[in-house]
C-alpha positions as a Python dict, from the first residue, in 0.01 Angstrom:
ca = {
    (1, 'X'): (0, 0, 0),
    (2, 'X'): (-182, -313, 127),
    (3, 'X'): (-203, -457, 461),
    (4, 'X'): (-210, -849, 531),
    (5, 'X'): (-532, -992, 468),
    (6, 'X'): (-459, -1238, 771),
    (7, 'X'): (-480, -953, 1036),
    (8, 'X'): (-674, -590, 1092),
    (9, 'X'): (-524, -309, 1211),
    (10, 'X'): (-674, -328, 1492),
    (11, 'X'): (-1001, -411, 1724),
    (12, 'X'): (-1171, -314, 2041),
    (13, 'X'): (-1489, -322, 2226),
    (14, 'X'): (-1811, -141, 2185),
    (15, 'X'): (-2013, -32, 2481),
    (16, 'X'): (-2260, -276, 2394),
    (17, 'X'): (-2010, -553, 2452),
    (18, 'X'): (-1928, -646, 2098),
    (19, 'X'): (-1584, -652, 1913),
    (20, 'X'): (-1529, -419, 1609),
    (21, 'X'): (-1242, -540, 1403),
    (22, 'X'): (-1075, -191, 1212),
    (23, 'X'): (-925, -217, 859),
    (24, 'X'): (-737, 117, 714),
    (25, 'X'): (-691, 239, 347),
    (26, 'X'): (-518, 548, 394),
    (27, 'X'): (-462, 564, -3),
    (28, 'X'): (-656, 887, -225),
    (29, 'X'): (-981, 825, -417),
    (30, 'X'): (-707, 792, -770),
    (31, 'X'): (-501, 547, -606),
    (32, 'X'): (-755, 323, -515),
    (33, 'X'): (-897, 375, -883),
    (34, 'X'): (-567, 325, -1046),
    (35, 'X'): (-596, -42, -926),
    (36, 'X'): (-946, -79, -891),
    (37, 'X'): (-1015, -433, -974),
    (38, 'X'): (-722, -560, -701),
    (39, 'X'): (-849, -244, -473),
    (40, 'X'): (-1193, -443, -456),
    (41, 'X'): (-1075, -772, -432),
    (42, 'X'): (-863, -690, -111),
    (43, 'X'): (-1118, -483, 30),
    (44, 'X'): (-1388, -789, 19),
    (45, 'X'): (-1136, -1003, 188),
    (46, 'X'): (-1029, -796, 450),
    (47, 'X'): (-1407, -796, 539),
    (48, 'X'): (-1460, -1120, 501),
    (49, 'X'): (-1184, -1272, 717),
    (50, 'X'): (-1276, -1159, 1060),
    (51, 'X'): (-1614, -1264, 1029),
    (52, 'X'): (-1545, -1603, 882),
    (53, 'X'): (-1277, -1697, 1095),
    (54, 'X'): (-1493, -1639, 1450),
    (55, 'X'): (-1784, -1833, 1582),
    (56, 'X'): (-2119, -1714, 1522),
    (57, 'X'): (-2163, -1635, 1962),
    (58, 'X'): (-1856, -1383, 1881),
    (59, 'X'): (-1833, -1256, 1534),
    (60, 'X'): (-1711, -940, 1550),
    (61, 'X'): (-1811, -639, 1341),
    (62, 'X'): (-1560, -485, 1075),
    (63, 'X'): (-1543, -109, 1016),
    (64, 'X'): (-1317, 2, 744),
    (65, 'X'): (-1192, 359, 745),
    (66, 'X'): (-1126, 540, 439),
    (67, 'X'): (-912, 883, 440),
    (68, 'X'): (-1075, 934, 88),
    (69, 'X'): (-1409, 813, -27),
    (70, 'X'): (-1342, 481, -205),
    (71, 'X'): (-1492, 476, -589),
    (72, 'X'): (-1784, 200, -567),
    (73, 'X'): (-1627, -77, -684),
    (74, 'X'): (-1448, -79, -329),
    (75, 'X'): (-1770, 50, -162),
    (76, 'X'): (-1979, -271, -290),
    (77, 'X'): (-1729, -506, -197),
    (78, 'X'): (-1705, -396, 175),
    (79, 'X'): (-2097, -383, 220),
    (80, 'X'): (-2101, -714, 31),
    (81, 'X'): (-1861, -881, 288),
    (82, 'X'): (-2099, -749, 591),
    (83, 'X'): (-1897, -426, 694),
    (84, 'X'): (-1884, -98, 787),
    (85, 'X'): (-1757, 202, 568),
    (86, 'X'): (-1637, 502, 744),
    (87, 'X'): (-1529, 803, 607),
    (88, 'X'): (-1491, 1167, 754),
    (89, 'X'): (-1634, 936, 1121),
    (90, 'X'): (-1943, 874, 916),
    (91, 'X'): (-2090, 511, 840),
    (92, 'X'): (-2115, 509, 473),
    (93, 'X'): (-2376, 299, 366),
    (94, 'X'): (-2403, 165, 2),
    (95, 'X'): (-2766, 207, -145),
    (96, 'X'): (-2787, 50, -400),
    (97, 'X'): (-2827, -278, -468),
    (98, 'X'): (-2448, -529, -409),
    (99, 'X'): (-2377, -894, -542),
    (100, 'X'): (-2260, -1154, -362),
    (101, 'X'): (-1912, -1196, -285),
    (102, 'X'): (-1817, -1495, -546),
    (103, 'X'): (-2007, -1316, -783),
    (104, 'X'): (-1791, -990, -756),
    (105, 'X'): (-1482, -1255, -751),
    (106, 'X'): (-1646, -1383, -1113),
    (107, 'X'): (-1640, -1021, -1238),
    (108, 'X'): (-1302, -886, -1121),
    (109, 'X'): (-1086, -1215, -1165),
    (110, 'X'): (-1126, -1248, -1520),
    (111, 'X'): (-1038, -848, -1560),
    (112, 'X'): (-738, -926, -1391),
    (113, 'X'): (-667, -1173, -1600),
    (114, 'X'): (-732, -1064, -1909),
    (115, 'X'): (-531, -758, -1794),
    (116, 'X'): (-241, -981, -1791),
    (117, 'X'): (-240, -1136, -2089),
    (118, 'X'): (-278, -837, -2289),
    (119, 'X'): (35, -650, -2136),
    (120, 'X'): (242, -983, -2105),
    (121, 'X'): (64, -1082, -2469),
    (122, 'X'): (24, -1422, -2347),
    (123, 'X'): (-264, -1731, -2434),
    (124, 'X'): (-485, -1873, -2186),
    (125, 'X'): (-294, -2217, -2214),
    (126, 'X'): (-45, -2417, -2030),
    (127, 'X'): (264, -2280, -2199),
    (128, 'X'): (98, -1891, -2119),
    (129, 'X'): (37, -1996, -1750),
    (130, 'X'): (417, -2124, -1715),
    (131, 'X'): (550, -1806, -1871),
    (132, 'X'): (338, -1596, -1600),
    (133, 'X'): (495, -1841, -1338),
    (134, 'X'): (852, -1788, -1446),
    (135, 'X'): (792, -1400, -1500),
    (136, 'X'): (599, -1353, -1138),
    (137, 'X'): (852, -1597, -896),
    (138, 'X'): (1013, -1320, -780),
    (139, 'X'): (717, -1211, -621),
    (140, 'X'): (799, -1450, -339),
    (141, 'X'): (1031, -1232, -173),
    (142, 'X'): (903, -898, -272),
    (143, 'X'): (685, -662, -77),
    (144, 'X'): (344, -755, 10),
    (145, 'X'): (172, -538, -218),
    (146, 'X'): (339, -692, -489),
    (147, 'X'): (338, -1078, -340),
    (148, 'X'): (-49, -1070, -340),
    (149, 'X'): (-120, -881, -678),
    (150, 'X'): (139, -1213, -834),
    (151, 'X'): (-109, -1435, -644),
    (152, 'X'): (-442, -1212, -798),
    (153, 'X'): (-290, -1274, -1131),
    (154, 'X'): (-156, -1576, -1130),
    (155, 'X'): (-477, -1754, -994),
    (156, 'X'): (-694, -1529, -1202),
    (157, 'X'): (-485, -1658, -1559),
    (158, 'X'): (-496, -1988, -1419),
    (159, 'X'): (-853, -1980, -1395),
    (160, 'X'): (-925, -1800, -1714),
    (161, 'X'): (-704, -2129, -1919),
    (162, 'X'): (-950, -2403, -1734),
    (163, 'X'): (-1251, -2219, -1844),
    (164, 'X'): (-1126, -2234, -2183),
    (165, 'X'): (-1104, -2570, -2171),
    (166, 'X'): (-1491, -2595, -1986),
    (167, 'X'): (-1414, -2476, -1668),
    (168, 'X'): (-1747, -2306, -1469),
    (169, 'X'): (-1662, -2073, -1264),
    (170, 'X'): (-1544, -1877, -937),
    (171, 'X'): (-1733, -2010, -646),
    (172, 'X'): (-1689, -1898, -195),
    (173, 'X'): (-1503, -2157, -39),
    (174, 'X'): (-1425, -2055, 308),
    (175, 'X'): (-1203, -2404, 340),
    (176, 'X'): (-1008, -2215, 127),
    (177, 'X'): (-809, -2068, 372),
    (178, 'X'): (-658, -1699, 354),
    (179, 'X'): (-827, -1635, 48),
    (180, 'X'): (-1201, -1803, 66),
    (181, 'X'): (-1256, -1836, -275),
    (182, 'X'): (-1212, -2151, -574),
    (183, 'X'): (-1266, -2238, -922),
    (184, 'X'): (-1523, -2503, -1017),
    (185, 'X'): (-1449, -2703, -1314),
    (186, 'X'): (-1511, -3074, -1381),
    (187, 'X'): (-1233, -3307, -1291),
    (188, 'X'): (-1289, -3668, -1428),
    (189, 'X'): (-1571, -3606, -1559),
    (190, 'X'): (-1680, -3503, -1201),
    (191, 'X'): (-1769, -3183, -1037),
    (192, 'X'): (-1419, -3045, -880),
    (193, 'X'): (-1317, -2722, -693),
    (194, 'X'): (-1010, -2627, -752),
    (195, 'X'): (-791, -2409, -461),
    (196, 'X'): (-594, -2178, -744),
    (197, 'X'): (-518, -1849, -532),
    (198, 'X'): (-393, -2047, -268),
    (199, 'X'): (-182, -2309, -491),
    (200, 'X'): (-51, -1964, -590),
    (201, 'X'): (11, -1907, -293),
    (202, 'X'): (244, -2207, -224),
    (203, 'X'): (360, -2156, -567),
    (204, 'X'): (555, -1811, -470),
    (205, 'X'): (623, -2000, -124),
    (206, 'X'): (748, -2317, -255),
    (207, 'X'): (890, -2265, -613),
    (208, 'X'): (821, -2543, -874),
    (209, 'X'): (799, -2797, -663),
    (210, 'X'): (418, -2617, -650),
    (211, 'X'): (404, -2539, -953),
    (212, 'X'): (24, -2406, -1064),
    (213, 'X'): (107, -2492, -1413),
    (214, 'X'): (145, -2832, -1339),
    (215, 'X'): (-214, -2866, -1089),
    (216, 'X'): (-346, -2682, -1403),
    (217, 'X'): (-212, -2901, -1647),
    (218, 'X'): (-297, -3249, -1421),
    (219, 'X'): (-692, -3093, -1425),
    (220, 'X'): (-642, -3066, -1786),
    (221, 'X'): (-522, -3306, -1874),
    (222, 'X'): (-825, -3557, -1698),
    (223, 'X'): (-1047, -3337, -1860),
    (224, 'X'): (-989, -3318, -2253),
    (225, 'X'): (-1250, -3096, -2432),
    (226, 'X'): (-1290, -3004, -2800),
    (227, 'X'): (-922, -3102, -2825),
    (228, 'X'): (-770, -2807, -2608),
    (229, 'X'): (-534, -2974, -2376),
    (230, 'X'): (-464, -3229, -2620),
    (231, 'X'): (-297, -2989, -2848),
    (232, 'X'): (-128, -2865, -2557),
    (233, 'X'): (46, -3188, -2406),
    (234, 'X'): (20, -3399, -2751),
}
């Protein structure tokens, strides 16, 4: 269903001399929809990484091909990221007006999330986010498809239970490695970024010896607010 968001499907050179990096989603228009918010998410990144990961004297361009036109959740994301939709050998453009990258991250992290607690019925807290852990480790040796929607969701819940407890919000972090984005929260009582996707990351490489329950709950527990993590490790 997905590819890696490390690599593109391919690349080659453009008469003019320049690189063009291709990304594929060979899914239909519903399947896309069906997991829009994940759909959009990948898209952005698969834009994003190319151009990121090259110097500026050779950044590349990206064109991602769609067999079926993409609804425009997708459609933002890619002309947010700086590429190039094709469908039916046309470059798409998208009129109307996009939002940044971390702001689209803002929007469709929190769906995710809240996605996920209502079907697991689980709480923003620590004891919710260690119930998602337990329920997703599988995920580590599962298809790829399935390995990055546990690391949407688990980084997505973990970020919803610090911004119960005053967390900001998502934030572009291209430090951040294969997925360039973080959660900003306050970490004694001092600004703090916090790497969640990609703790998830080693979470479903690692097992609990990564646990993101536990970076959640160290975060938390520097931070009391209102009495929140208090109840939670009192």
């Amino acid at each position: 269903m997905y590819a890696s968001l490390k690599t593109a499907h391919g690349s080659f050179q453009a008469d003019d001399g320049g690189t063009w990096f291709v990304q594929k989603d060979e899914r239909s228009t519903a399947e896309i929809e069906r997991e829009v918010e994940y759909s959009t998410l990948f898209a952005l990144i698969r834009v994003l990484n190319p151009l990121r990961m090259s110097r500026p004297e050779s950044r590349p361009r990206v064109m991602y091909l769609f067999t079926e036109m993409p609804p425009d959740p997708v459609r933002e994301a890619v002309a947010s990221a700086g590429g190039h939709l094709i469908h039916a050998s046309r470059d798409v453009p998208f009129d109307e007006p996009w939002r940044a990258p971390e702001d689209l991250v803002e929007h469709f992290l929190p769906r995710i999330a809240r996605t996920v607690a209502a079907e697991r019925k689980l709480e923003f807290s620590y004891e919710g986010l260690d119930q998602l852990e337990q329920a997703l480790a599988h995920a580590r040796g599962a298809d790829e498809a399935t390995y990055w929607k546990a690391v949407f969701d688990l980084g997505a819940f973990a970020g919803e239970t610090l911004r119960q407890a005053g967390g900001e919000r998502w934030i572009r972090r291209d430090e951040a490695g294969v997925v360039p984005f973080a959660f900003a929260c306050t970490f004694n009582s001092e600004p703090a970024v916090l790497f969640l996707l990609a703790k998830a990351m080693k979470f479903l490489a690692n097992g609990p010896e990564d646990s993101l329950t536990a970076f959640v709950g160290l975060a938390g527990r520097a931070e009391p607010k209102k009495g929140f993590w208090s109840k939670l490790f009192g």
